[in-house]
BATITOR-401010 format. One line per field, with one value per residue (C-alpha): residue number from 1; x, y, z negated; residue in one letter. Coordinates in Angstrom, 2 decimals. Each point is the difference from the previous one (the first is absolute). Layout:
# BATITOR-401010
pos = [NUM, ...]
u = [X, ...]
v = [Y, ...]
w = [Z, ...]
code = [a, ...]
This chain:
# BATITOR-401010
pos = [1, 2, 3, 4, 5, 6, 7, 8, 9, 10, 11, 12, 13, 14, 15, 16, 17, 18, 19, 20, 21, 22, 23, 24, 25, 26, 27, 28, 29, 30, 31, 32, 33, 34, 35, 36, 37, 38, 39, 40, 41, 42, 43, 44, 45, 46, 47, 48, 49, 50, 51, 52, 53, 54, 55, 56, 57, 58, 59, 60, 61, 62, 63, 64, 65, 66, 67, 68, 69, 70, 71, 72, 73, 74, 75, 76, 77, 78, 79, 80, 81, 82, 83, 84, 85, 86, 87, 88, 89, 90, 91, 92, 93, 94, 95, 96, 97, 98, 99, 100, 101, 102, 103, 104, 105, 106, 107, 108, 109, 110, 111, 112, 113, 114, 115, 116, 117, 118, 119, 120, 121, 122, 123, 124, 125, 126, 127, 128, 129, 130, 131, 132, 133, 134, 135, 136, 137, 138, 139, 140, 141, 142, 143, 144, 145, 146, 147, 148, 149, 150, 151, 152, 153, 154, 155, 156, 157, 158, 159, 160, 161, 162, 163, 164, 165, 166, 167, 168, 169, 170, 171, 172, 173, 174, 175, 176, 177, 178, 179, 180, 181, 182, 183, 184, 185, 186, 187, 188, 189, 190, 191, 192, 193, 194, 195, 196, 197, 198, 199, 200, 201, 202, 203, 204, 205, 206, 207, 208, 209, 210, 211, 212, 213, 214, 215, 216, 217, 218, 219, 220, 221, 222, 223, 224, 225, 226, 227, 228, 229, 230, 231, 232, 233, 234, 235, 236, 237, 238, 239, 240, 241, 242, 243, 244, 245, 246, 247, 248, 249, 250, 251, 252, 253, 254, 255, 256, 257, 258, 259, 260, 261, 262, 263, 264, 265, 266, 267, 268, 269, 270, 271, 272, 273, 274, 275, 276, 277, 278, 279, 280, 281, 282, 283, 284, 285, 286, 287, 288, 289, 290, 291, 292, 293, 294, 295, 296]
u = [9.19, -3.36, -0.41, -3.17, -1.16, -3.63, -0.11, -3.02, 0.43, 3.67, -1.04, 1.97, -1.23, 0.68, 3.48, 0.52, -0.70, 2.50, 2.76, 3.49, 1.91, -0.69, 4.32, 1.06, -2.67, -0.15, -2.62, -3.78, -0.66, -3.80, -1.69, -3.42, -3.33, -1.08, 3.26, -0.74, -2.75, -3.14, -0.75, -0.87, 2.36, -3.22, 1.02, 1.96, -2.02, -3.17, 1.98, 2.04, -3.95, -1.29, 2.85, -0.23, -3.64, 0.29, 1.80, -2.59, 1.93, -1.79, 2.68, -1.03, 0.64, 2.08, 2.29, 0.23, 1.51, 2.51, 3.25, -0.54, 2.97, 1.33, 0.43, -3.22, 1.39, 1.65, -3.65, -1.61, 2.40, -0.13, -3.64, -0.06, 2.27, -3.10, -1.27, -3.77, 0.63, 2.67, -2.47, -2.76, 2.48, 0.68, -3.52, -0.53, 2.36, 1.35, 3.77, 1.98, 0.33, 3.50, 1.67, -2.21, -3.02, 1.49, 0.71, -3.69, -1.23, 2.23, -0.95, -3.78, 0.72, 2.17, -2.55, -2.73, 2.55, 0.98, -3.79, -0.95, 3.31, -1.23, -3.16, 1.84, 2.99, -1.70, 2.72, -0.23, -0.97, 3.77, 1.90, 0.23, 0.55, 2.98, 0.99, 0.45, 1.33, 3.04, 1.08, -0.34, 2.82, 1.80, -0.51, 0.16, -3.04, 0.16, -2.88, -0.13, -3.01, -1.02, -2.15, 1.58, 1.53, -3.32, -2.23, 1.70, -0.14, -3.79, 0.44, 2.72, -1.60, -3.21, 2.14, 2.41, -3.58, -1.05, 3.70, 2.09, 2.91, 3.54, 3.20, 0.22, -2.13, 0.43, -2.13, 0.05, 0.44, 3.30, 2.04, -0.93, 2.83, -0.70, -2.94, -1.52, 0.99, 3.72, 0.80, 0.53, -2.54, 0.85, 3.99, -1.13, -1.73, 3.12, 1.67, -1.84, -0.38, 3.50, -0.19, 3.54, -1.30, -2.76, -0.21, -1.08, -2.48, -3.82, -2.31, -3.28, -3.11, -3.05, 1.04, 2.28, 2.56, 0.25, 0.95, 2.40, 0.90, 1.33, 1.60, 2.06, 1.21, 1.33, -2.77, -1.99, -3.37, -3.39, -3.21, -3.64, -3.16, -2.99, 0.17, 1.18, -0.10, 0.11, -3.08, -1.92, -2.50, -1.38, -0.68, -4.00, 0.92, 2.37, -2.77, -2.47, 2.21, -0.27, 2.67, 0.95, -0.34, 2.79, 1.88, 0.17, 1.11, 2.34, 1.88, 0.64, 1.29, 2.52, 1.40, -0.08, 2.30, 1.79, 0.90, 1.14, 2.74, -2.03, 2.09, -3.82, -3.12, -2.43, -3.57, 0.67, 2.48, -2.10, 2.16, 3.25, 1.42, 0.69, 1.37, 2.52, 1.17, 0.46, 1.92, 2.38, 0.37, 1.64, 2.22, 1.19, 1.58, 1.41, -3.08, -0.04, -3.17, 1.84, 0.49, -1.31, -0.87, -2.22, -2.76, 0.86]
v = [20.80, -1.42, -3.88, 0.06, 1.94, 1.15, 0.48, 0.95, -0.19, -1.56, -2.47, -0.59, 2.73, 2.61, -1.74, 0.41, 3.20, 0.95, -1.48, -1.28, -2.92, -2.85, -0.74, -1.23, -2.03, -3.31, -2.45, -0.13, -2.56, -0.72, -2.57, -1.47, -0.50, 3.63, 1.75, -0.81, -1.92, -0.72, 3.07, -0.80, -3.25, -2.07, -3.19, -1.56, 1.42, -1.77, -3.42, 0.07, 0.33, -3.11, -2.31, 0.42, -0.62, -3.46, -0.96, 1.45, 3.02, 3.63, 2.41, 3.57, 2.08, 2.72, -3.26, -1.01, 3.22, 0.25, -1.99, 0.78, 0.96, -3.60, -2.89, -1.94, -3.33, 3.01, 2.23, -3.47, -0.83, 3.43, 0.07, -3.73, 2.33, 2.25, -0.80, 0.24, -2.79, -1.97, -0.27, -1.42, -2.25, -1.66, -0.58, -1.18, -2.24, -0.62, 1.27, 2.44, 1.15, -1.47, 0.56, -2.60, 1.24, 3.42, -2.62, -1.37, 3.61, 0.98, -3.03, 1.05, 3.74, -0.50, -1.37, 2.90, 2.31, -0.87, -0.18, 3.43, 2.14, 0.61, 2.04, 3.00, -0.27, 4.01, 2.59, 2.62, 3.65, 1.59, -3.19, -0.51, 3.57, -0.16, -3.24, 1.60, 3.63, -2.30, -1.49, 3.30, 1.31, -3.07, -1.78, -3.62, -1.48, -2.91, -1.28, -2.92, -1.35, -2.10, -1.98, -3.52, -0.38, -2.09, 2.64, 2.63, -2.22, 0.55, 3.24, 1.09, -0.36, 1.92, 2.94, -0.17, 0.36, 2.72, 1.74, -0.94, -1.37, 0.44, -1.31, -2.29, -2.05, -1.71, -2.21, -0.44, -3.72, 0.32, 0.95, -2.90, 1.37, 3.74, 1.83, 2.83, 2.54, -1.65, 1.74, -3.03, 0.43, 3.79, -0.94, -3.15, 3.51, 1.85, -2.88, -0.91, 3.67, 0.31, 3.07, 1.24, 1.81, -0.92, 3.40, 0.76, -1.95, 0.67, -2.64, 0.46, -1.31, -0.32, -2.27, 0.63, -2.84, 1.13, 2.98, -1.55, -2.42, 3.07, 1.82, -2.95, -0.45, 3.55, 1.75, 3.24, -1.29, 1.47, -1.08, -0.30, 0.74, 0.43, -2.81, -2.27, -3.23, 2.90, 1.82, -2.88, 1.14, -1.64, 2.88, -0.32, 0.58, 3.00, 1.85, -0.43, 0.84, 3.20, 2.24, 0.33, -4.17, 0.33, 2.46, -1.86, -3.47, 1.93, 1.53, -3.19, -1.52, 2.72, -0.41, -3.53, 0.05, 3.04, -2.39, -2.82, 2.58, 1.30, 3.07, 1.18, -0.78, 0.92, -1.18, -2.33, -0.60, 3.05, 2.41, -1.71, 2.17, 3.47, -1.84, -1.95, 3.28, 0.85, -2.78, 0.40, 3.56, -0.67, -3.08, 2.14, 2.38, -3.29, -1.06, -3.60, -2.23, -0.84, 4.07, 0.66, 3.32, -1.35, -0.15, 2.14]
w = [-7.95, -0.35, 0.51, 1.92, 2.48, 1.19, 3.46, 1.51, 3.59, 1.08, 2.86, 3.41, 1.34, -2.06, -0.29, 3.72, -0.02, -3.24, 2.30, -1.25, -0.47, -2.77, 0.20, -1.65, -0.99, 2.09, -0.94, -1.95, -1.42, -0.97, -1.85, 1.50, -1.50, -1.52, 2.27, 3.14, 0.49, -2.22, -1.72, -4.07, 0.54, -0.30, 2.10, -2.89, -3.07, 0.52, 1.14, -3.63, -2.01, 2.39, -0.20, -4.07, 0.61, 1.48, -2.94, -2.12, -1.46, -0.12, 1.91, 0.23, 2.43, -2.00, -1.37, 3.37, 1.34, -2.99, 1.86, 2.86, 2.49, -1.59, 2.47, -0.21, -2.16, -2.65, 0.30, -1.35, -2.37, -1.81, 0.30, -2.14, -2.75, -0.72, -3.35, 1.05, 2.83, -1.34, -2.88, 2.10, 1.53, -3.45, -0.64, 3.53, 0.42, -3.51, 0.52, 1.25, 3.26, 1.45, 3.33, 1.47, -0.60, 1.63, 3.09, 0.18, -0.15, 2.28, 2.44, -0.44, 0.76, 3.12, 2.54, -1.46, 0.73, 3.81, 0.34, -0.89, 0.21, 3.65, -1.23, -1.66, 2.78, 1.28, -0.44, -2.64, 2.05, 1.27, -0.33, 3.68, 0.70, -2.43, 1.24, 3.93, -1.86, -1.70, 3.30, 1.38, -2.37, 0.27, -3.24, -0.35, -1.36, -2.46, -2.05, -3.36, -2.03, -2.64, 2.78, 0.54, 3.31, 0.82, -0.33, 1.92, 2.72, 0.04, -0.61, 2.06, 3.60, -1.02, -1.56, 3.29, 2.32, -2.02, 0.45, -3.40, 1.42, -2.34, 1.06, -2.58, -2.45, -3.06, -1.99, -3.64, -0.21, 2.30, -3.40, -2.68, -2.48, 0.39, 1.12, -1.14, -2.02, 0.91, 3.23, 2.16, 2.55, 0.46, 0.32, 2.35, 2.13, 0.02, 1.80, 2.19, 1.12, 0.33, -2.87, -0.91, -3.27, -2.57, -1.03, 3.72, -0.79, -1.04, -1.83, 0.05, -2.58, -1.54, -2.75, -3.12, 1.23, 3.07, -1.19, -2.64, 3.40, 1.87, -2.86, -0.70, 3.54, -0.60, 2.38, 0.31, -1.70, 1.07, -1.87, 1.47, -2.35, 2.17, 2.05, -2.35, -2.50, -2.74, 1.23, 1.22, 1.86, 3.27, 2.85, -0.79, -3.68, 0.86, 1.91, -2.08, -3.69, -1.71, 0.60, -4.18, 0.08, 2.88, -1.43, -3.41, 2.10, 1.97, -3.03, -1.60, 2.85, 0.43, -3.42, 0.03, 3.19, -0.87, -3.44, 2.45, 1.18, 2.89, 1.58, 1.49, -0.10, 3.07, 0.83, 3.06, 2.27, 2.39, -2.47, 0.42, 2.67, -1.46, -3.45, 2.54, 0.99, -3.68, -0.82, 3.28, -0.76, -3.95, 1.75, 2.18, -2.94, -1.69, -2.33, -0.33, -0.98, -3.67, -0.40, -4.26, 1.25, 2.20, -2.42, -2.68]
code = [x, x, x, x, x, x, x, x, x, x, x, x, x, x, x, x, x, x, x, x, x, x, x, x, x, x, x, x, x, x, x, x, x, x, x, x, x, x, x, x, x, x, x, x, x, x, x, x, x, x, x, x, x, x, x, x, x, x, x, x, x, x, x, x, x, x, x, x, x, x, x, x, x, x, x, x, x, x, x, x, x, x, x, x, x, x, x, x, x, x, x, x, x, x, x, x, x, x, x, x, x, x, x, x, x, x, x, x, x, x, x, x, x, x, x, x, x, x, x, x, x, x, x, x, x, x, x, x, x, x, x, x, x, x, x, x, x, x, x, x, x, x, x, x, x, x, x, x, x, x, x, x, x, x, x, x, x, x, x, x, x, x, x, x, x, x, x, x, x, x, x, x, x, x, x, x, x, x, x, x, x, x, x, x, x, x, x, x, x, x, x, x, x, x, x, x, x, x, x, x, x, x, x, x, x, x, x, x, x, x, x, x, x, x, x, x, x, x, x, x, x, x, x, x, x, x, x, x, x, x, x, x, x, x, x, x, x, x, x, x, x, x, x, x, x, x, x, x, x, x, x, x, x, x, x, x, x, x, x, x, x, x, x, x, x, x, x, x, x, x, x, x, x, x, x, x, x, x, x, x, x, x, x, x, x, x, x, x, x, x, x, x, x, x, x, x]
């Protein structure tokens, strides 16, 4: 069976129309910023290149976008490991980087972050529709990100107006020891939902630990390319790319998630219906998440 799928039209409504049941599936779970809302995951890109500014280190945008599904204090930690800016950090500041410097950064990126998260809080086209067509079918609805619980605090209320509302949120400072790609935040989902199986279970991503979050927490795995951290694009950008640009972007994506483990990997959340179906139909026959003939 092939690992990703290309789906050209599988929203709501065309789900609705299919018919069937998702059992035994019981829960999604979806990550935030490039999932749900904020289409390109922009919010925290740009914060991560200004915070390094202030301290006078050249970030680029491609470096910034490299960790990202991490919790925020991990996503500036790795970012200090990259030769190119650890190197500038040396001749800045005459030493190492060291977990206190990850600490100031972190300090200077928090209060940038609650600031501006609110400006790319717009949900992605067919997340609300698949949000209401879930509920419809009786799903539980969970959600996790690499946002610190600050941030979705800001963000939260916006996304709730606009008609994102999961059961169930958590935020990626609430597991010091563990987050991403452990599969803390995705197990912290499944009880707080009440789940009974994690292989009822659905996770789904933009990022390559999120994927690697959900696999690890023993769940179905579904990756997103288009509106992604691994495409990149802002809506403006989208529009206005050529289609063999897109393509190109789109196709790495896909096998950089489908290497993360990714059991699928669809354009947006708009195309997450009819591969739900899928997924119910093969647990229904007794294929389990952790199946090797899943992807061979």
């Amino acid at each position: 069976m092939s690992s990703t799928l290309a789906i050209a039209s599988a929203s709501a409504d065309s789900a609705r129309r299919l018919g069937g049941s998702l059992s035994p599936l019981q829960a999604v779970i979806f990550d935030w910023a490039g999932t749900l809302v904020d289409f390109g995951s922009l919010a925290p890109t740009q914060i991560f290149v200004e915070a390094f500014a202030s301290f006078g280190i050249r970030v680029t945008l491609a470096q910034a976008r490299g960790p990202m599904g991490l919790s925020k204090w991990q996503h500036i930690h790795r970012l200090l490991q990259d030769p190119g800016i650890r190197q500038q950090w040396l001749a800045t500041f005459g030493q190492a980087p060291a977990d206190a410097d990850v600490d100031a950064i972190y300090a200077r990126f928090m209060p940038m972050q609650i600031a501006k998260v609110g400006e790319y809080s717009a949900p992605i086209d067919g997340a609300v529709a698949t949000l209401q067509w879930l509920r419809e079918q009786g799903m539980k609805i969970g959600s996790c990100s690499g946002y610190p619980r600050a941030v979705l605090d800001r963000l939260l209320p916006q996304a709730l107006a606009a008609g994102i509302a999961p059961d169930h949120v958590v935020a990626g400072d609430e597991f010091p020891a563990g987050a991403r790609p452990g599969p803390f935040m995705a197990l912290a989902n499944v009880l707080a939902l009440g789940i009974t199986d994690v292989g009822a279970c659905v996770k789904v991503d933009d990022t390559s630990p999120g994927i690697e979050e959900g696999r690890n927490a023993g769940m179905w795995s579904i990756g997103l390319s288009l509106s992604g951290n691994e495409v990149g694009y802002s809506p403006r950008e989208h529009a206005q790319a050529p289609a063999a640009e897109i393509a190109a972007r789109v196709a790495r994506a896909e096998e950089k998630l489908v290497q993360a483990g990714a059991h699928y990997v669809i354009p947006s959340v708009a195309h997450l219906p009819n591969v739900l179906h899928e997924i119910a139909g093969m647990a229904r026959i007794g294929v389990r998440p952790d199946s090797a003939s899943l992807l061979s």
